[in-house]
C-alpha angles and dihedrals in degrees: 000000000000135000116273118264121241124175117208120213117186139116100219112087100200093055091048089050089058091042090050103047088049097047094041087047081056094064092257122138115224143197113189120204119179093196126057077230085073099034086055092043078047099050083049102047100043140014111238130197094226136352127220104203132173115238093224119027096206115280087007098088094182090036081107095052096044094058090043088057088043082053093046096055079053100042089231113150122246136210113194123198 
């Protein structure tokens, strides 16, 4: 079985670069996108076990919420932070 699927939304690299070496330590496998754009083009293109999303996006205050809304119609958890 493979590892489990986690997609990563946030704008700050250098927060994306710790949660990824953790969760990839922890045996995760991990997509990034910095845009809710990405993280759309992502949701479509793959199904994830968990999502870890920024609420704001930078200057998109409801890109949070409009991934969280993407993850709902595919009953994929969301973490948002």
């Amino acid at each position: 079985m493979g590892a489990a699927e986690l997609l990563i939304v946030e704008v700050e690299p250098d927060l994306v670069d710790v949660l990824t070496e953790y969760l990839t330590s922890m045996g995760y496998s991990i997509q990034r996108a910095g845009t809710v754009e990405q993280a759309k083009q992502s949701l479509w293109a793959s199904i994830f076990h968990l999502i870890i999303c920024d609420l704001s996006l930078g200057f998109n205050r409801k890109g949070g919420l409009e991934i969280l809304e993407e993850a709902a119609s595919r009953s994929t958890p969301v973490i948002l932070i």
